[in-house]
Steps between C-alpha positions, in 0.01 A plus 500: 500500500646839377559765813402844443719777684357811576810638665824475415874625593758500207816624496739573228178636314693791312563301180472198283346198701373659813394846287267212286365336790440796632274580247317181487432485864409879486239428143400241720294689780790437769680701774836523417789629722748609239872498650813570305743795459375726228217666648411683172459149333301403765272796505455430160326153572329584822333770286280212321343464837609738773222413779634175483878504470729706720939481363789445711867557446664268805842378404386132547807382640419740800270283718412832724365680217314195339345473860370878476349405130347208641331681820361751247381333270300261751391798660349642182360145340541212764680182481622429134424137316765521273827639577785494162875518521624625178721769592841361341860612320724312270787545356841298444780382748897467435598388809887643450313848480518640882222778413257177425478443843286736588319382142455162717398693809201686354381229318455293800334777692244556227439175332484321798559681825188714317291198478523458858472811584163562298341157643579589860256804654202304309515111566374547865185639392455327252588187723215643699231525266579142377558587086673681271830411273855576505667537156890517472613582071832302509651411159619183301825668533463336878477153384852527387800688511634680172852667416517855540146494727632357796329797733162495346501107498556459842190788622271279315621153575474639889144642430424196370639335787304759748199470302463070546634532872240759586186317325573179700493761802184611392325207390227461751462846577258548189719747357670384109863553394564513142881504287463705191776339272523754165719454211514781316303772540500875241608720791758722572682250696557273167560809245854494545527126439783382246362185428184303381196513693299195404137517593524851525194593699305860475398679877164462469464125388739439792299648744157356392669184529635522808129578675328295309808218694442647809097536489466129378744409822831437296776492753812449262405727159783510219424789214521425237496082599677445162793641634486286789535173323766693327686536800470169616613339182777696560591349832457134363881664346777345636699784719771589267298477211248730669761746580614522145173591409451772710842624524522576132135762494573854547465603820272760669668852580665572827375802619666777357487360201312577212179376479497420888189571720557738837490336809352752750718596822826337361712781486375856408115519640369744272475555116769710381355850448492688195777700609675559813353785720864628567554503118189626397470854479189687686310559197493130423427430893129510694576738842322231745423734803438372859696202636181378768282169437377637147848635382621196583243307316578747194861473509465121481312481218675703293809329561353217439372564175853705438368857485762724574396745822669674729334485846489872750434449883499746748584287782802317561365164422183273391200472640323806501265587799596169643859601602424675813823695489367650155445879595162451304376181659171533630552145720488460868631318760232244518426488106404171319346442197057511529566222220642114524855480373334228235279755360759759470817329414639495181424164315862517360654538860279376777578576807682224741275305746686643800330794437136625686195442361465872513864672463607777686651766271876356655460181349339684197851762479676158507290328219507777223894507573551159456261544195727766369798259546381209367414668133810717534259852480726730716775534253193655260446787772676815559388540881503827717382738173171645487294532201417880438352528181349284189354680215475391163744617239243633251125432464533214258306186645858290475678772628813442716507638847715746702603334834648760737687378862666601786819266513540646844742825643267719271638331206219474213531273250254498152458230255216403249385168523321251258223472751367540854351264725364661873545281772541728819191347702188662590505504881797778569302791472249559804176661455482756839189579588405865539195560821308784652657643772843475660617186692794614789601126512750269233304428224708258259443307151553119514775578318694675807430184721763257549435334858237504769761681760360780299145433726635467789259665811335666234143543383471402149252551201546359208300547184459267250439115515693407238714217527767703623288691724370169649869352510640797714151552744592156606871582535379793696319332770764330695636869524296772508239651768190431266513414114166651293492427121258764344319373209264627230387213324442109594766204421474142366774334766656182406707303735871373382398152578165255392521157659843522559616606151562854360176641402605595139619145388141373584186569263324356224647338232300616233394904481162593593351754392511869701166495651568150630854528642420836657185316697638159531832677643360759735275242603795256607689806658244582723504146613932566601484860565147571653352873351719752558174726585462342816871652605417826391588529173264632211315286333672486083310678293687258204515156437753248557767523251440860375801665750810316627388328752655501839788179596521530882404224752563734821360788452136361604606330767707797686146729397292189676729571802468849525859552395429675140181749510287598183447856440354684214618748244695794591256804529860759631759542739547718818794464720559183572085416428352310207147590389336229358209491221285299706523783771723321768827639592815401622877569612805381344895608517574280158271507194687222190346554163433161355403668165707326247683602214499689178652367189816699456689550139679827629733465200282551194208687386137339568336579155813253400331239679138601348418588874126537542360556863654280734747315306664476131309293321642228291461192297473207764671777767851498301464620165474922443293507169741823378773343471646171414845481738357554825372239767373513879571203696298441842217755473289210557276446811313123559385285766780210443698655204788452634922592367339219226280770381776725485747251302263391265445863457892543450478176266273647260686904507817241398360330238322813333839667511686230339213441240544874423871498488431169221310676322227327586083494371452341843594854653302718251199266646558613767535850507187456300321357812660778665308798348190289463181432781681427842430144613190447778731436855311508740378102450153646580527680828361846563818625696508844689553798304820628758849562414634192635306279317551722126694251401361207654437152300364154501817311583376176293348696206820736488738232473315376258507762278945576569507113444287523142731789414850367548440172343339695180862677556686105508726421278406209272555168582 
């Protein structure tokens, strides 16, 4: 009886074999978790069916980061019932070569080492639920050993090894192992072959035949089988005779070579670019400004697709607002993130598993370092210079653009540049709030507070619940005389945990529509949080969903206990009294203005930016319809966006400016989209008409949307 899968992990799903079953399993109806290492290829596919695929770009040899795909992806779709190992390299061996050691190395950490790796975070569940099949693509290559292939030989013949060790394991467990045996396959893998491929097999007849094998239960499958018996007529041979068979074909190319395939994270990690920054000069260059979590993201994608940029940060070092030390930094003492580091992590670099659930900005200074180090970004920054002007040479839309610094000492340095790309965050600049009257205590921005010492003995009002205003009125109460948090409108609360778990890796697996999430959600939150109104807080005049809602599981609790009292709007100030709108009044010696922050481009004109109202408005929040060599990364708000967001952002800026660099109709598509009807955002939610949410989004309909674009921007396979 033929099994039908309805969700399915496969990796090495970038190309040839895994990009064809992709496809079928996709045209099929299935969920498919697409992992491999060209996210633009992968994009690509999981366009055919984005509500049911999500893509990965794990290293498989890295067991950590396969675990973090794994967690996701069960998170998103449950347990899967088919789970493929195809990721794989080839290439040839000379064993008197030194450098094809490390040839050996990778091999055996991606064509088997991967295997393992990929079967690993799944088999208990799927042990648990009793079904579902484990399929390993090994090779004839690992039925025998050939000259000149002694590396890729010996990854299959151990795969094939793992493969019949592990299904004897698994035997009674109701779970099914299957060893895919190809020949040859048209891929990229056999395009640099010197020799005779019989039984040459295309992709996509490969791939129907190996699910048809593994539906109808097949636990050894050979493609084509003709080059099976092959094989084994071979081996009937006697040795030598054997040997002088196969010694006298060509052999396949040593990597280096021509005609050799890459093997990814043997020596140089990254593509070469299309010229070296250094050597490039700033007219050929993109000025990448900001080094925080979105510069970051920037400056790794264009290096990785090899667009020359020269990076500018104002502070010594990476991380943005998250280095405390950073003059600008609008962290405390007691920061962590209101998201799970799983949600916010990016997929190329998760973070380790000694870190919190919830990271304190320390271990996030630490992560966006080692991020920094591990793609080599710092030597792309020059650090301690300012940005002080951008302005476009002339009015043409492909215009270069005038950069202007300050290299420090009142030196001033001006260049033009290909292109611009704004990184510099949007939560630097604080938005003070002007009142009635005059207040004879402290009255301080978020942005001035760096530790609750600052409470001490003191009566303190702050305004705003906001997560940070929540975050520092519970910081407050284990120092101050009395804590008051004046509000003006009512909150959705969500606590950081739901049965144990961080409350944004639970939910549905399938969307709902608005109306139903918003009731089914507040519904279930009232059940955690109880109503807010009962505390003293208004009652919202907004659904669920249409403002940020508020991550914070003690600020209840110390308002149930009298530590934290409700107050209303700010009518004016007298002395040290607040006047409230509700007509109470009260004293305070400390009033902190949790009021947020107002997007800040200091450097360049806002009718550059087609500023309208609250915000510039651009194509999917990066794009300025004007002009075709300017980009904003980060001015993105979402529940659950994430530095993902961000980087796929950065992904697609990268891929329009190499398409444009090419030459490229892919980037005159774009620019069309550009100038044409913005895309609907919002998935369907009504949000608040207020500053902070101007350039608010729908995190899954966004992504959707960057995703769509930067595989339209993918090079062809």
């Amino acid at each position: 009886m033929s099994l039908v899968f309805r969700n399915v992990v496969l990796t090495g799903a970038c190309g040839g074999l895994g990009q064809a079953l992709a496809r079928e399993l996709i045209d099929g109806g299935a969920q498919v978790a697409l992992v491999g290492l060209d996210a633009g290829r992968l994009a690509a596919l999981a366009a055919l069916a984005p509500a049911r695929c999500a893509v990965y770009t794990p290293d498989v040899s890295d067991g950590r980061a396969m675990r973090v795909m794994a967690a996701d992806w069960m998170n998103r779709f449950c347990v899967p019932d088919l789970v493929i190992a195809n990721a794989g390299v080839a290439g040839g061996y000379d064993t008197a070569e030194a450098d094809d050691l490390d040839v050996f190395r990778r091999m055996l950490e991606i064509n088997l080492l991967g295997a393992a790796t990929t079967f690993q975070p799944f088999v208990g569940a799927m042990r648990a639920q009793r079904r579902g099949a484990l399929v390993g693509v090994a090779s004839i290559a690992g039925w025998r050993g050939m000259p000149g292939n002694g590396a890729y030989c010996a990854s299959k013949a151990g795969l094939i090894r793992y493969l019949e060790s592990l299904r004897a394991e698994l035997r009674e467990t109701g779970l099914s192992v299957h060893t895919i045996s190809p020949g040859y396959i048209r891929t990229a893998l056999t395009a640099g072959n010197r020799f005779a491929m019989p039984g040459l097999l295309e992709a996509e007849a490969a791939a129907h035949q190996l699910l048809a094998g593994v539906g109808a239960g097949r636990e050894k499958i050979v493609l084509p089988r003709r080059i099976g018996w092959l094989s084994k007529a071979l081996d009937l041979l006697p040795e030598k005779l054997h040997d002088r068979v196969l010694r006298g074909q060509p052999r396949k190319p040593r990597v280096g070579e021509a005609g050799a395939t890459a093997i990814p994270g043997l020596s140089s990690k990254e593509p070469p670019s299309l010229m070296s920054d250094a050597a490039a000069p700033t007219h050929e260059q993109i000025a990448l400004i900001g080094a925080g979590p979105s510069g970051l993201a920037g400056a790794r994608n264009l290096q990785k697709h090899g667009v020359p940029f020269q990076g500018f940060e104002a502070h010594s070092d990476v991380g943005g607002l998250w280095d405390i030390d950073n003059p600008r930094s609008t962290v405390y003492h007691s920061a962590h993130l209101i998201s799970s580091k799983t949600t916010t992590e990016f997929a190329e670099y998760p973070m380790p598993d000694t870190v919190a659930d919830y990271p304190s900005h320390r271990e996030l200074r630490r992560y966006f370092s080692d991020f920094a180090d591990h793609f080599a970004l710092r030597q792309h920054f020059r650090f301690n210079t300012r940005v002080l002007r951008v302005e476009p040479v002339s009015d043409a839309p492909d215009t270069r653009w005038r950069v202007s610094i300050d290299a420090g000492d009142g030196k001033i340095e001006t260049a033009e540049y290909k292109g611009v790309v704004i990184a510099n965050g949007t939560l630097a600049e604080p938005k003070r709030p002007q009142f009635e009257g005059r207040f004879d205590g402290e009255l301080l921005h978020t942005s001035d507070y760096k530790h609750p010492e600052l409470f001490k003995d003191k009566r303190v009002l702050i305004v705003g619940a906001g997560n940070s205003g929540c975050d520092i009125a519970v910081d407050a109460v284990h120092y101050a005389k009395s804590v008051d948090i004046s509000v003006r409108r009512g909150y959705y609360f969500v606590p950081k945990y739901v049965f144990g778990k961080p409350a944004d890796t639970l939910g549905g697996k399938r969307p709902l529509p608005p109306w139903l999430k918003q009731k089914i959600d507040s519904t279930v939150l009232k059940w955690f949080t109880g109503d807010p109104v009962r505390f003293g807080f208004p009652k919202p005049d907004y659904k669920m969903y249409e403002s940020h809602p508020i991550v914070n599981s003690l600020v209840l609790h110390h308002v149930g206990h009298g530590d934290i009292g409700v107050r209303a709007d700010i009518a004016r100030l007298d002395g040290h009294t607040v006047h409230f709108k509700d007509g109470s009044a009260r004293d305070y010696d400390l009033i902190l203005a949790a009021t947020g922050y107002a997007l800040h481009y200091p450097f360049i004109d806002r009718e550059l930016l087609n500023w309208q109202g609250m915000a510039p408005r651009l194509y999917l929040n990066i794009f300025a319809p004007r002009f075709e060599n300017i980009a904003v990364l980060g001015m993105i708000e979402a529940s659950g966006i994430g530095w993902q967001g961000r980087y796929e952002q950065a992904e697609l800026v990268a891929r329009y400016f190499r398409a444009k660099a090419a030459g490229s109709p892919k980037a005159v598509a774009l620019r069309a989209a550009v100038l044409g009807p913005p895309p609907d955002l919002s998935g369907g939610f009504k949000y608040l008409q207020l500053e902070r949410m101007a350039y608010y989004v729908h995190k899954d309909t966004y992504r959707a949307a960057v995703r769509s674009a930067a595989a339209a921007l993918a090079d062809s396979p």
